[in-house]
C-alpha positions as CSV (number, residue, x, y, z in Angstrom):
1,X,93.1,101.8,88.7
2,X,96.4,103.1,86.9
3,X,94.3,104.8,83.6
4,X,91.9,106.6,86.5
5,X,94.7,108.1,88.3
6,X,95.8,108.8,84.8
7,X,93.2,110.3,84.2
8,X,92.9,112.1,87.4
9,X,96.3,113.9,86.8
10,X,95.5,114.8,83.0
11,X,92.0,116.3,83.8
12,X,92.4,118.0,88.0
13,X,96.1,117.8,89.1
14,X,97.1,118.9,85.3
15,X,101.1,118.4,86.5
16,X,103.5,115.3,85.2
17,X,104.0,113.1,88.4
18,X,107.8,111.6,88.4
19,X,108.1,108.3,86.7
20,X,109.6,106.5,90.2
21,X,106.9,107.5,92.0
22,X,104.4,106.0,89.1
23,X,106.3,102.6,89.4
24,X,106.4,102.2,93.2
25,X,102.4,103.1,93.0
26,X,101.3,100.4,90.7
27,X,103.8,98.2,91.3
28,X,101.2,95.7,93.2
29,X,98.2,97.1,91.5
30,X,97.1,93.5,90.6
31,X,97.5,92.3,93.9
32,X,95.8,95.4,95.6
33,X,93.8,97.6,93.3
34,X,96.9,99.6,93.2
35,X,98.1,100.3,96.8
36,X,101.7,100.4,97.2
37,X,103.2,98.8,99.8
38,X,102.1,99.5,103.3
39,X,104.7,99.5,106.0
40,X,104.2,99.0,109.8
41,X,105.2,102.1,111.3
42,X,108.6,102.5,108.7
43,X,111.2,105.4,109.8
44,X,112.5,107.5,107.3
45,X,116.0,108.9,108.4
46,X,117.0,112.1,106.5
47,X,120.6,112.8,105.6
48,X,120.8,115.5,108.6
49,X,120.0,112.4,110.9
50,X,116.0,113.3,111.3
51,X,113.8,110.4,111.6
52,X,110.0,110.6,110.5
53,X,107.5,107.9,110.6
54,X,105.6,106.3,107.7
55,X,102.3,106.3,108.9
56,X,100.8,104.9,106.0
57,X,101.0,105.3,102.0
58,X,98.3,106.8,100.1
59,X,96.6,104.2,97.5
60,X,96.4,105.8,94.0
61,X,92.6,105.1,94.9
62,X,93.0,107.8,97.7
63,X,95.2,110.1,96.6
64,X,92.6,112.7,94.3
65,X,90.2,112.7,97.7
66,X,93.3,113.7,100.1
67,X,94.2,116.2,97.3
68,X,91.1,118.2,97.4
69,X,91.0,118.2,100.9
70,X,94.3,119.3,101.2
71,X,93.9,122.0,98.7
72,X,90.3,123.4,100.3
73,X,92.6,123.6,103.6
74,X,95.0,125.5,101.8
75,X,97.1,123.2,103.3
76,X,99.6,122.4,100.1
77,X,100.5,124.1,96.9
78,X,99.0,123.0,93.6
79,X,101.7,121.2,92.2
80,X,102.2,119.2,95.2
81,X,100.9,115.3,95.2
82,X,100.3,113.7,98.7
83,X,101.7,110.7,98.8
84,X,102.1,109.4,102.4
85,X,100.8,110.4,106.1
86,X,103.4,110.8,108.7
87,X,102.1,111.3,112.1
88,X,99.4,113.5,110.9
89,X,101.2,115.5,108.7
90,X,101.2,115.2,104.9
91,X,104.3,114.3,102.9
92,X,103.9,115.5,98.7
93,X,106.5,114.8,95.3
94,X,106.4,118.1,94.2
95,X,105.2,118.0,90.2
96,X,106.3,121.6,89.5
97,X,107.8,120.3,86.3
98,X,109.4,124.1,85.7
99,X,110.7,124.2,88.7
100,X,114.5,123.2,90.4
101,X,112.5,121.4,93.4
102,X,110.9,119.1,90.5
103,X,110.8,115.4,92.0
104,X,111.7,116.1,95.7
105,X,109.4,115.5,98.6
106,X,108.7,117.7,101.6
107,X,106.5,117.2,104.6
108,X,103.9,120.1,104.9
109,X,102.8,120.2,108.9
110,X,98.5,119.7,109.4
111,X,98.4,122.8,112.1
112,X,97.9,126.1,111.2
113,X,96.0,129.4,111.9
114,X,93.3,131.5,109.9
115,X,94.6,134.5,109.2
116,X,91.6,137.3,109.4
117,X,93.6,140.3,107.1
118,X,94.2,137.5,104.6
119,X,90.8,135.5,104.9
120,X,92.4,132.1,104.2
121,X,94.5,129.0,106.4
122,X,98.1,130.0,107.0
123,X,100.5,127.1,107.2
124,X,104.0,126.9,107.9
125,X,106.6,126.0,105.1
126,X,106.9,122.5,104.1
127,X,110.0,120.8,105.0
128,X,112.3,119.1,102.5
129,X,112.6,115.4,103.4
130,X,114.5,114.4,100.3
131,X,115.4,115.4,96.6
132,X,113.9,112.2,95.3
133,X,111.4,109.9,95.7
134,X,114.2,107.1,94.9
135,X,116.1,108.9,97.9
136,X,113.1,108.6,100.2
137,X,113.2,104.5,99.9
138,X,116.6,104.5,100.3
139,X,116.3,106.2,103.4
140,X,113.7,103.5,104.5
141,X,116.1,100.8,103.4
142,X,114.2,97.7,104.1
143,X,111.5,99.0,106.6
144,X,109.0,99.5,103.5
145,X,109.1,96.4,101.7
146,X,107.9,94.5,105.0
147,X,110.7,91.6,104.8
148,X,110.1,88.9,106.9
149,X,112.7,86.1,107.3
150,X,112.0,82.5,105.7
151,X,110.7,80.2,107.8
152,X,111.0,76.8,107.3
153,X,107.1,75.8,107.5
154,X,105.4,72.2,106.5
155,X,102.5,74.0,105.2
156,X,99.6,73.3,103.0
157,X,100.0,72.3,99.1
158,X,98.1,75.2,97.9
159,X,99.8,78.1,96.9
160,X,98.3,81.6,97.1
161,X,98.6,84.8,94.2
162,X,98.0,88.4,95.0
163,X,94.0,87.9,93.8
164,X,93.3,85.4,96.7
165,X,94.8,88.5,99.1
166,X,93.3,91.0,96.9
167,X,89.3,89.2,97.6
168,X,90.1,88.8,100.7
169,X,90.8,92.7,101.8
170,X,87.7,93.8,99.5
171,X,85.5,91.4,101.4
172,X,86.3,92.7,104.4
173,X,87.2,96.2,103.7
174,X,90.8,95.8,105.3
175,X,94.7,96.2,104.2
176,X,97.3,93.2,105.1
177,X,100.7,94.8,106.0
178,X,102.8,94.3,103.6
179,X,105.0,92.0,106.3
180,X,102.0,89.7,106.4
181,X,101.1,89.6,102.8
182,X,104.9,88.8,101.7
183,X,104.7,85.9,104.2
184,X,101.0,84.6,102.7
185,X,101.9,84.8,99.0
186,X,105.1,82.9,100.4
187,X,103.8,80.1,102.5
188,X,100.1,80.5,102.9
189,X,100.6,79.1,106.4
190,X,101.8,75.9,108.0
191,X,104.0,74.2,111.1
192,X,107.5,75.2,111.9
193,X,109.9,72.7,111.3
194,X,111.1,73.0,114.8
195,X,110.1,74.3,118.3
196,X,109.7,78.0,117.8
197,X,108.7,80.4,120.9
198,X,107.7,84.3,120.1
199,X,109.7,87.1,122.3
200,X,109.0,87.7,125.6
201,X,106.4,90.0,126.3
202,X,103.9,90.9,129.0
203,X,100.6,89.4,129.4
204,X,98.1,91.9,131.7
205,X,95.5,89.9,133.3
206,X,92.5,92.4,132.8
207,X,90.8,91.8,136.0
208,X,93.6,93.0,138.3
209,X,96.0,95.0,135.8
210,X,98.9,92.8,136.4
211,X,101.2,92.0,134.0
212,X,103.7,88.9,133.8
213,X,106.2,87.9,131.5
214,X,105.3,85.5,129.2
215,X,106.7,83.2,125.8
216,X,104.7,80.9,123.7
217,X,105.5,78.3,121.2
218,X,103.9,78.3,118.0
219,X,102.1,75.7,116.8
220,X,101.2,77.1,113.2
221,X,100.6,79.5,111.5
222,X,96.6,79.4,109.9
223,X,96.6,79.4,105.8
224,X,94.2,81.9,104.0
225,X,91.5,79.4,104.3
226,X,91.9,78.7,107.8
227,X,91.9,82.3,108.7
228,X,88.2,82.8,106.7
229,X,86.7,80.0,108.5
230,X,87.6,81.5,111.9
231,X,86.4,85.3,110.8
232,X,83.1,83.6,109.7
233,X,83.2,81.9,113.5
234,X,83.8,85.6,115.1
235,X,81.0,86.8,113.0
236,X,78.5,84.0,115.2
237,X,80.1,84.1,118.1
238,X,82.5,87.0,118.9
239,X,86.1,86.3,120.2
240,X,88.2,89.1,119.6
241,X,87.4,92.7,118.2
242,X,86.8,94.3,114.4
243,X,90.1,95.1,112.8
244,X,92.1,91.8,114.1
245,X,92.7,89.1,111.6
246,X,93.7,85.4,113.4
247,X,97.4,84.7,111.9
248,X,98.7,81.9,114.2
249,X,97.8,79.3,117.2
250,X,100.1,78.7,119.8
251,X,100.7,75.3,121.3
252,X,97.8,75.9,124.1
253,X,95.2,77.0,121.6
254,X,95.6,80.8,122.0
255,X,94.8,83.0,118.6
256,X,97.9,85.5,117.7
257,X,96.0,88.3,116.1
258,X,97.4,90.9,113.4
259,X,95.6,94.3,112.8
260,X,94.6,95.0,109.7
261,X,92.3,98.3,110.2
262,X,93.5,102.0,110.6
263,X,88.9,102.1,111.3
264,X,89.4,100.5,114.6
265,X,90.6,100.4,118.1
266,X,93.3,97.8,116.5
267,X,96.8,99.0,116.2
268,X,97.2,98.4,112.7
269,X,100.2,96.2,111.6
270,X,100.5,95.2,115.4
271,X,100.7,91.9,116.6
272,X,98.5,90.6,119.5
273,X,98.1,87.5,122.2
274,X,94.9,86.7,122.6
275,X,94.4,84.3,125.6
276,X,91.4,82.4,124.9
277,X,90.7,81.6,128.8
278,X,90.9,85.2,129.7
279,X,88.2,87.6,128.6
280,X,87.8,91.5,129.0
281,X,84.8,93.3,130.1
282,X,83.4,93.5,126.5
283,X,83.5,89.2,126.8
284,X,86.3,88.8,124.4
285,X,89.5,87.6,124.7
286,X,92.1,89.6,126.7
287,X,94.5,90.8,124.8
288,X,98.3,91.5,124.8
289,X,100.8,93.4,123.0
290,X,103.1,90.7,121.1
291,X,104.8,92.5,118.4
292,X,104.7,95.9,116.6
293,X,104.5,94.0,113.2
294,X,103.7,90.7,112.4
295,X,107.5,91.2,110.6
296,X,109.2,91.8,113.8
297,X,107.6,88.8,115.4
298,X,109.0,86.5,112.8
299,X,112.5,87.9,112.7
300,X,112.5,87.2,116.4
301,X,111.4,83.8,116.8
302,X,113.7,81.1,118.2
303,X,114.2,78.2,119.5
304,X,113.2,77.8,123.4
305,X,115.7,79.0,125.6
306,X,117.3,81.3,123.0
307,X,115.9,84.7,123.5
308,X,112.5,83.4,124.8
């Protein structure tokens, strides 16, 4: 994937993309045909305190596709690479070797207006997010490399590498957060050492629309091979929705879900409950908002009674 972006650049884009940028792209490419690192909803504060969300990082794969489009919109300059999505709008390095701007990034609104005398799209000017790409993960500090705290887990023997995650998402045409697949690679499931309940958080009965508050324990959390059996069981008979992968059960046999789709009704990133003796109008299990990311459940686990 790295020689056809190469390639890409050389024979369309035709401008020299800044060397940081190059390293953050590829630096998974083994693990996940060269996507960077996805974060779950990461905020980007500027240096005059504006904060901008990280919708989601364009794979090298992506990026020559979101180009053209971009560029038939008339949308963003020619020397201008997208790079990431935030809220709609597109953030691009600007490659203009010549130029002063050369290696900052600016955020380049989606709305605009055709103008008639002109006979093309008219856009307003891009805003400067920061003079570096090296400045722009700095502002995310640790949002966008999806840490998630160590858990002490008795877990299975087998270790995982970034090809078991990498078959995985082209089999079923998804993305792991980053959070997730940090925690995988890691521990590739198991049991908590000790009694661990997730945050409190509401659980909506779906036939009346109330909600009440609720904490669960977790039992474990499933291993890569655990979490294929159950998708093959959705398949035949289905539990829970497209775009959810099964992460954890808790101690009464209730799925937490992770979505892993940005195709989908599922929030992707987001963590949910999924109460297997409730189910929703479609038949499957009723769901309920846990966690924004599966990295924010972890970090708040704890033992019962503290913060449950």
């Amino acid at each position: 994937m790295e020689n056809d972006f190469a390639g890409w650049v050389e024979r369309e884009f035709r401008h020299p993309v800044p060397g940081e940028y190059r390293d953050f792209l590829f630096r998974d490419a083994a693990a996940a045909h060269a996507e960077p690192v996805v974060p779950s909803r990461a905020h980007l504060v500027t240096g005059d305190g504006d904060e901008y969300e990280v919708s989601e990082w364009f794979s090298a794969e992506r990026i020559p596709d979101i180009y053209r489009c971009c560029r038939a919109e008339g949308m963003i300059a020619e020397h201008l690479l997208p790079i990431f999505d935030s809220c709609g709008c597109v953030a691009a390095l600007d490659c203009d070797e010549g130029s002063s701007t050369y290696g900052s990034v600016l955020l380049q609104a989606s709305e605009g207006y055709f103008d008639d005398a002109r006979q093309e799209n008219v856009y307003e000017e891009p805003v400067l997010l920061a003079r570096s790409f090296s400045d722009v993960l700095a502002a995310l500090g640790g949002a966008q490399q999806g840490e998630v705290p160590d858990i002490p887990l008795l877990g299975p023997e087998r270790t995982l590498d970034p090809s078991d995650l990498a078959r995985l998402e082209r089999a079923l045409s998804i993305a792991l957060p980053a959070d997730y697949r940090e925690f995988l690679l890691a521990h590739n499931g198991g049991t908590p050492t000790r009694f661990l309940c997730t945050p409190t958080f509401m659980e909506v009965d779906p036939a009346t629309g109330e909600g009440h508050p609720q904490s669960v324990p977790i039992d474990r959390f499933l291993s890569l091979g655990e979490i294929v059996e159950l998708l093959a069981d959705n398949e035949d008979e289905p539990a829970f929705g497209p775009g959810y992968v099964p992460v954890a059960y808790d101690q009464c046999g209730n799925l937490i879900l992770l979505g892993v789709s940005r195709d989908s009704d599922a929030s992707f990133g987001g963590v949910q409950f999924a109460n297997h003796e409730t189910r929703g109008e479609d038949g499957l299990f009723a769901l309920s908002s846990l966690a924004p990311s599966f990295g924010e459940l972890a970090r708040s686990l704890a033992p019962y009674g503290e913060g449950s």
